[in-house]
Backbone as CSV, one residue per row, in Angstrom:
resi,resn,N_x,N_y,N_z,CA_x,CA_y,CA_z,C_x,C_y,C_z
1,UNK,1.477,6.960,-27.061,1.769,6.173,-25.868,3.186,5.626,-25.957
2,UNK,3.991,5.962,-24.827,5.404,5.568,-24.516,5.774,3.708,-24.648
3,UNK,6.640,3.456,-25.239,6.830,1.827,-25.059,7.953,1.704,-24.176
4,UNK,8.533,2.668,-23.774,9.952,2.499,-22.761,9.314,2.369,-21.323
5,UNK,9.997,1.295,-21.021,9.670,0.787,-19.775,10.116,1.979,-18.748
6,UNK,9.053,1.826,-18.272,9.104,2.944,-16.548,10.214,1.802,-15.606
7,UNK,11.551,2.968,-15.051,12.116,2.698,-14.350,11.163,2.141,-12.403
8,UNK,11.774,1.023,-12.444,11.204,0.736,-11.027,11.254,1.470,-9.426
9,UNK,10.586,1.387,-8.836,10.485,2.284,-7.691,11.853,2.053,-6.869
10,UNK,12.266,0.915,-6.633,13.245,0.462,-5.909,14.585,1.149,-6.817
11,UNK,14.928,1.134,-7.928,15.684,1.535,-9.080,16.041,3.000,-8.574
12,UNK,14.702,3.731,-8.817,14.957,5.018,-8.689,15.751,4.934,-7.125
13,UNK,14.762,4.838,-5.616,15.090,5.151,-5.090,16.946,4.829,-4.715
14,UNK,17.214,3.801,-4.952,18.536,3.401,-5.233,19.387,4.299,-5.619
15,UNK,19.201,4.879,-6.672,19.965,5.328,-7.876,20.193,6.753,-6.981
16,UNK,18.918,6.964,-6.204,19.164,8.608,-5.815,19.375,8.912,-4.301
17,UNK,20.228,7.399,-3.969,20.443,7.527,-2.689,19.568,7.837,-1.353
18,UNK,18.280,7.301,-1.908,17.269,7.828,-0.978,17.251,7.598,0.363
19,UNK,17.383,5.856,0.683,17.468,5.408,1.818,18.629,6.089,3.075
20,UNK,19.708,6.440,2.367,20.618,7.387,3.201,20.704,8.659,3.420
21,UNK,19.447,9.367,2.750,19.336,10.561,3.093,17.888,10.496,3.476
22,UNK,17.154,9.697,4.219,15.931,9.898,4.939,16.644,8.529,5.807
23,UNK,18.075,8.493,6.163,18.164,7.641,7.589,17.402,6.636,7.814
24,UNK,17.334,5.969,6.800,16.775,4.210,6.848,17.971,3.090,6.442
25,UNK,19.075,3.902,6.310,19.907,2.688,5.912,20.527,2.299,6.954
26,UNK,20.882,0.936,7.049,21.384,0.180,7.966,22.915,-0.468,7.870
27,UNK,23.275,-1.070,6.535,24.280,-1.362,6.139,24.024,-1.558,4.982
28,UNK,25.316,-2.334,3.964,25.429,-2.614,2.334,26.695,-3.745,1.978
29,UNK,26.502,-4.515,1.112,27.542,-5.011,0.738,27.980,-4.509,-0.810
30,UNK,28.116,-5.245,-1.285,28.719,-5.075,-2.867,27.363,-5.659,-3.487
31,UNK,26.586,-6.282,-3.175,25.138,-6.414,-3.843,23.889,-5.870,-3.367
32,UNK,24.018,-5.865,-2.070,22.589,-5.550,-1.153,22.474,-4.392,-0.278
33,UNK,21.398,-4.112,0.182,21.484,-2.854,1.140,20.253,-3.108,1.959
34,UNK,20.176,-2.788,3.419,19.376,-3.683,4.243,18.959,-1.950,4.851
35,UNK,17.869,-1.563,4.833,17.118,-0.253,5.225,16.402,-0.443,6.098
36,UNK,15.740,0.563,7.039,14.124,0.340,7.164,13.396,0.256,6.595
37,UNK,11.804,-0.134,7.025,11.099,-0.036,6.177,10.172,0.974,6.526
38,UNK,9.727,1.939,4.857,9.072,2.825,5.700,7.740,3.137,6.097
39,UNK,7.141,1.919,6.208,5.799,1.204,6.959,5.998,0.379,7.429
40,UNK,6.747,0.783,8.686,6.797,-0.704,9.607,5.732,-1.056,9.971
41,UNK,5.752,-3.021,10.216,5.163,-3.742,10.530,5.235,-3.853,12.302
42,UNK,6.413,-3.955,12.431,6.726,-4.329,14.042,8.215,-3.163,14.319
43,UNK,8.658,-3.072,15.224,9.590,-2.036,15.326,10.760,-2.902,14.596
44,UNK,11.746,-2.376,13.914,12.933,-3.526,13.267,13.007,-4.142,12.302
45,UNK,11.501,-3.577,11.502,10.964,-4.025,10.691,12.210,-3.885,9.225
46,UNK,12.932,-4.506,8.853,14.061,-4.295,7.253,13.227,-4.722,6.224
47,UNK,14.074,-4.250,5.079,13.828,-4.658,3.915,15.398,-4.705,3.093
48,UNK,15.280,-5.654,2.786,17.164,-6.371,2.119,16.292,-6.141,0.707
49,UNK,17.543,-5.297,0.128,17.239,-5.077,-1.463,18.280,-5.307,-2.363
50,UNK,17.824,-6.065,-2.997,19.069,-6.306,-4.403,19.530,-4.976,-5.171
51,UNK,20.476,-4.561,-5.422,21.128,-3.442,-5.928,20.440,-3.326,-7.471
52,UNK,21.099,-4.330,-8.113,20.635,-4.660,-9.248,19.627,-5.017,-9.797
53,UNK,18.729,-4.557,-10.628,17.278,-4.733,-10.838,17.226,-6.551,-11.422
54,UNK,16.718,-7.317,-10.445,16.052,-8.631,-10.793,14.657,-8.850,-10.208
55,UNK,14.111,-9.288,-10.930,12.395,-9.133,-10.218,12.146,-10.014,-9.537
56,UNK,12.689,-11.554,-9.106,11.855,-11.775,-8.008,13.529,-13.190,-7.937
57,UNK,12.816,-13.558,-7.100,14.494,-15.253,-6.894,14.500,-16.020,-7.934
58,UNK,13.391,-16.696,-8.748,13.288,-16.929,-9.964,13.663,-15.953,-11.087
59,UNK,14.207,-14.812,-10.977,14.712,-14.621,-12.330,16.035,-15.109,-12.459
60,UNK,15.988,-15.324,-14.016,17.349,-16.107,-14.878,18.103,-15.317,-14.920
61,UNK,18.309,-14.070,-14.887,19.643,-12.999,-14.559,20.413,-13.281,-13.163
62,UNK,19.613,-13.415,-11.876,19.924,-13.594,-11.141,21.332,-14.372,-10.300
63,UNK,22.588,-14.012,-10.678,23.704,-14.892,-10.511,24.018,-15.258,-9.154
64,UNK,24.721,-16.002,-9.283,25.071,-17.219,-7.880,25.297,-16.238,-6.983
65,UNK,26.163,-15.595,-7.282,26.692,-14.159,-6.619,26.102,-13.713,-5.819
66,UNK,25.197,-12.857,-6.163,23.778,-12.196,-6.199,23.048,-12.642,-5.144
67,UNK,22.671,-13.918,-5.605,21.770,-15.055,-4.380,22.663,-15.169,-3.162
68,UNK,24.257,-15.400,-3.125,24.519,-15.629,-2.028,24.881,-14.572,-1.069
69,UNK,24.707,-13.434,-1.604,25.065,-12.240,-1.374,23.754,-11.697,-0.570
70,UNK,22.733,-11.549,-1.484,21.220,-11.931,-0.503,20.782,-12.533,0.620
71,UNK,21.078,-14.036,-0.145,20.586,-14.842,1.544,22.007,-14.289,2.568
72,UNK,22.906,-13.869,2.104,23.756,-13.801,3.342,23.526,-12.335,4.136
73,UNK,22.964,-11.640,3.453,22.368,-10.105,4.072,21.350,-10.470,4.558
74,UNK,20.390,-11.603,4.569,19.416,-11.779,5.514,19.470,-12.608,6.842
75,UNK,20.353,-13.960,6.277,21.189,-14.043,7.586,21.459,-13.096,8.540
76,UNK,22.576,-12.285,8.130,23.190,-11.091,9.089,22.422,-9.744,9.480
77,UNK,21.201,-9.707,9.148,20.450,-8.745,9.687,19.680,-9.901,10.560
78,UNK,18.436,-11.246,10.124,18.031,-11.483,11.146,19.031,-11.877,12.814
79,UNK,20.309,-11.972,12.556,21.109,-12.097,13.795,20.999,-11.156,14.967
80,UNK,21.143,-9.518,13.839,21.612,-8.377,14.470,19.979,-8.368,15.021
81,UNK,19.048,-8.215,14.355,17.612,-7.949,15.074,17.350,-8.759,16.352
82,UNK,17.825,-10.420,16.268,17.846,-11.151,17.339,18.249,-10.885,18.227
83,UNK,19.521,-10.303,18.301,20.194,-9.738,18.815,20.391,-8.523,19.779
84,UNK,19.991,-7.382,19.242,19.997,-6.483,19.299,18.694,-5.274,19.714
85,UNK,17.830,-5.684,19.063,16.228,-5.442,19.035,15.844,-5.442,20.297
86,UNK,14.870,-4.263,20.784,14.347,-5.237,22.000,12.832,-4.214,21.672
87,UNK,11.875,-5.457,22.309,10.745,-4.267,22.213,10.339,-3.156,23.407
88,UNK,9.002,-2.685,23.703,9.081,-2.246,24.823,9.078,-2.538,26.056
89,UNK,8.457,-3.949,26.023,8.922,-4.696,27.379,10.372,-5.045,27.437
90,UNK,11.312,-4.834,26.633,13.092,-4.852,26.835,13.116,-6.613,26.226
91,UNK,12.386,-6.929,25.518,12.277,-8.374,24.846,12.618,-8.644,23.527
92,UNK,13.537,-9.232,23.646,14.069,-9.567,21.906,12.846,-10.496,21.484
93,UNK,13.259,-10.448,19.752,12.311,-11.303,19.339,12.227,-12.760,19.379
94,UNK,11.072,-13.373,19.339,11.567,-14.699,19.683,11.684,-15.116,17.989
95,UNK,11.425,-14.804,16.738,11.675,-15.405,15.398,11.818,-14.294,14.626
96,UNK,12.702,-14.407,13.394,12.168,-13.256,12.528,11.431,-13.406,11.217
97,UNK,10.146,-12.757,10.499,9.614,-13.522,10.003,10.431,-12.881,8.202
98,UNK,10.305,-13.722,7.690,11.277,-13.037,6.002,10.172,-13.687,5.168
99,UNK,10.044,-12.669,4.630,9.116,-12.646,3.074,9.767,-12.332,1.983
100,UNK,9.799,-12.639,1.116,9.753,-12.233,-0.089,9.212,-12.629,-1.538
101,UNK,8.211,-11.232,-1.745,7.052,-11.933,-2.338,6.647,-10.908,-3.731
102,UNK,7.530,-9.800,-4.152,7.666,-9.366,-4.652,6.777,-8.986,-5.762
103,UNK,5.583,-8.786,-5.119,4.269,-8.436,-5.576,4.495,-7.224,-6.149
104,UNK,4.068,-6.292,-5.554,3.682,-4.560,-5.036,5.022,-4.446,-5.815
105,UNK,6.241,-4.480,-5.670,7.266,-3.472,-6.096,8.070,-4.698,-6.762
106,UNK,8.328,-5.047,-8.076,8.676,-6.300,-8.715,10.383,-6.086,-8.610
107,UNK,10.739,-5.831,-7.810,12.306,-5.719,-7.986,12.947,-6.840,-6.301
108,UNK,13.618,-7.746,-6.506,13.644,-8.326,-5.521,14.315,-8.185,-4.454
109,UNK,13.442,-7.518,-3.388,13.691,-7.697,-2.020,12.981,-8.507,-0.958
110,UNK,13.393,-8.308,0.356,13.000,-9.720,1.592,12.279,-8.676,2.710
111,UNK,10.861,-8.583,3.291,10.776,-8.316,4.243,11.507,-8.918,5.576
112,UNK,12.026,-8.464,6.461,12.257,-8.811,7.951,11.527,-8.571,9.049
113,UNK,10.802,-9.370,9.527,9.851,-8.390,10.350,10.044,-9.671,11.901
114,UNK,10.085,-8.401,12.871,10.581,-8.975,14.525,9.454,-9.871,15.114
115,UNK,8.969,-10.732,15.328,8.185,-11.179,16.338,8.226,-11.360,17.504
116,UNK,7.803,-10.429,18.166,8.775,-10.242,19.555,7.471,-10.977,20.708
117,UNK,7.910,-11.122,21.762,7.314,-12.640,22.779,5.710,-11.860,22.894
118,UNK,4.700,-12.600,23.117,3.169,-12.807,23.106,2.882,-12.174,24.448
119,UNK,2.020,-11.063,24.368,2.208,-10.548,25.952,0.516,-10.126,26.213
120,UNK,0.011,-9.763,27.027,-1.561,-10.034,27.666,-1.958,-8.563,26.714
121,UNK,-1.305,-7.614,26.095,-1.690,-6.791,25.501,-2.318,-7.031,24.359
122,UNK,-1.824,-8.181,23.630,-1.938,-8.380,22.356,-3.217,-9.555,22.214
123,UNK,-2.886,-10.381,23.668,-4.574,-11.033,23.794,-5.610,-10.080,24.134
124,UNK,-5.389,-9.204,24.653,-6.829,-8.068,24.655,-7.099,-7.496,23.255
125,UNK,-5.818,-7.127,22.471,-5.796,-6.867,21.259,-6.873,-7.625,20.277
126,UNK,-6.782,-8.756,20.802,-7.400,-10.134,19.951,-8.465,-10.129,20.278
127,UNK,-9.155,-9.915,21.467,-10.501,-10.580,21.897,-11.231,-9.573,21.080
128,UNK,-10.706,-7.897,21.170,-11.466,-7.459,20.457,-11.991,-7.233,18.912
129,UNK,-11.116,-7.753,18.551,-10.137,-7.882,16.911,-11.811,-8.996,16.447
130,UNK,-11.527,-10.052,17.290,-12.099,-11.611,16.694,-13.115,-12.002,18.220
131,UNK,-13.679,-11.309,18.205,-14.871,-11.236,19.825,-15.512,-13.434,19.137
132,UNK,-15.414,-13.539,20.754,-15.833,-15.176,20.568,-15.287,-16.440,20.213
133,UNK,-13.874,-15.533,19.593,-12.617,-16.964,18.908,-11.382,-17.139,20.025
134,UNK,-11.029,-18.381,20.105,-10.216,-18.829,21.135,-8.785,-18.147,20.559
135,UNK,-7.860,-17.105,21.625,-6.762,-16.466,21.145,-5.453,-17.110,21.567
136,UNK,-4.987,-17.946,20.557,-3.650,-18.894,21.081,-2.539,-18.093,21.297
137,UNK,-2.024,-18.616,22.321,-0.650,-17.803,22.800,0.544,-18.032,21.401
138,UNK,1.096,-16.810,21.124,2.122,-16.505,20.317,1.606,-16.089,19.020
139,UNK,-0.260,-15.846,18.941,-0.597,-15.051,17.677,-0.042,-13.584,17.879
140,UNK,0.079,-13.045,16.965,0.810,-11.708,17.220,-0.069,-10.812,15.729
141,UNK,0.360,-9.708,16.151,-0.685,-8.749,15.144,0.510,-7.919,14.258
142,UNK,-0.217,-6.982,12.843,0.578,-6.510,12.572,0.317,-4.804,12.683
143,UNK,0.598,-3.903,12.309,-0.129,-2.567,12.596,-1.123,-2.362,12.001
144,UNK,-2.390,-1.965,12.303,-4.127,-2.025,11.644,-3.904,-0.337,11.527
145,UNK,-3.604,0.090,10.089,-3.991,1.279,10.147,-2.464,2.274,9.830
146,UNK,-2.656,3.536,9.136,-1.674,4.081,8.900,-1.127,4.969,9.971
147,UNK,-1.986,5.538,10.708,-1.072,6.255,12.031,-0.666,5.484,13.007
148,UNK,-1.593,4.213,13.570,0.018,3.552,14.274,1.074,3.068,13.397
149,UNK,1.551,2.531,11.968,2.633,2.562,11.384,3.213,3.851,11.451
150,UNK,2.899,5.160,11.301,3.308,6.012,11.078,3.879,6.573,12.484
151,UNK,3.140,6.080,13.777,3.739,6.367,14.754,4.695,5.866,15.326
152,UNK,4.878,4.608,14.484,6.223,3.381,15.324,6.967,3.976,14.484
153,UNK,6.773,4.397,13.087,7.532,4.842,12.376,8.571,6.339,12.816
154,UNK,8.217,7.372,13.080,8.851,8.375,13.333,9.258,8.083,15.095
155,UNK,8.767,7.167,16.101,9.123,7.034,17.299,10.650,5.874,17.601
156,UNK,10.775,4.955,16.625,11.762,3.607,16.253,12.509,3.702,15.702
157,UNK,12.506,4.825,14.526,13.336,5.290,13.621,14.993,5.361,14.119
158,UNK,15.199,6.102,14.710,16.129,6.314,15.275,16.871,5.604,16.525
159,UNK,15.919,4.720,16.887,16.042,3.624,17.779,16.769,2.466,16.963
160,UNK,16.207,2.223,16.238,16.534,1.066,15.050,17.996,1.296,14.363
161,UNK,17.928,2.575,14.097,19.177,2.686,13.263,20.425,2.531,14.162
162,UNK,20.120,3.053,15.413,21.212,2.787,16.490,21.772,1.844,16.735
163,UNK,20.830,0.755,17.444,20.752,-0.689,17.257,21.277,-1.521,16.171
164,UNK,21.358,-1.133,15.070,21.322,-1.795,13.823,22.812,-1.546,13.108
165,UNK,23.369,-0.214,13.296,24.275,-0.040,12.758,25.727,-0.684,13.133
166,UNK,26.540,-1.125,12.528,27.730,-1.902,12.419,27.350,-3.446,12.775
167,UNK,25.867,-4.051,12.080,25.834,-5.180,12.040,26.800,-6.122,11.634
């Protein structure tokens, strides 16, 4: 049995330029790189990734640098999504929601995900979701299931990157 640590998923894909040759990249600085994601949540959906392998905001490697270099790539993408984004009713989002929780893939990056305005679709969505529970305006859903991700996915793709590029 091997004791050398397995390179991380984020690492590899990094290293082998993945995000720019399957057209999820969006922009980069000198620390970060802000992609799609490729299970979107909502259309616009990013993921801001640290270049450099640190596993979560609490690690002690993590330099000032680094951090401000981060929060400032999440700044400037949630702007451009505010911005820029619209859903299919032609509606920007009204918040953007940022996670980072660095469970699933221990290398630290930030979900971005659009919350775009509360519309009578998404209360029908609900009644059937939660039959009998009162559905407050501005709950919003995320995709239930791998073919609608997979369908916002190959339909937004190229929508997004349009939108997104020269943030």
């Amino acid at each position: 049995m091997s004791t050398e640590k397995k390179e991380c998923e984020f690492c590899k894909l990094l290293k082998n330029n993945y995000f720019k040759k399957e057209n999820r990249f969006i922009t980069e600085n000198k620390s970060c790189i802000a992609v799609l994601d490729h299970n979107p949540q909502r259309k616009g959906h990013v993921l801001v990734i640290l270049k450099n392998h640190k596993k979560d905001l609490s690690d002690k490697d993590l330099s000032n640098e680094e951090l401000k270099s981060f929060i400032g790539m999440i700044h400037k993408m949630c702007k451009c999504l505010k911005g820029r984004m619209r859903d299919e009713n032609q509606k920007s989002p009204d918040k953007i929601y940022v996670s980072s929780l660095c469970d699933g893939t221990k290398h630290l990056h930030a979900h971005l995900v659009p919350r775009y305005p509360y519309t009578t679709e998404d209360k029908e969505f609900y009644k059937k979701l939660y039959p009998g529970k009162k559905i407050q305006p501005g709950f919003w859903y995320l995709c239930l299931g791998e073919n609608k991700c997979k369908n916002l996915r190959d339909r937004d793709k190229k929508y997004c990157i349009e939108k997104m590029k020269d943030c």
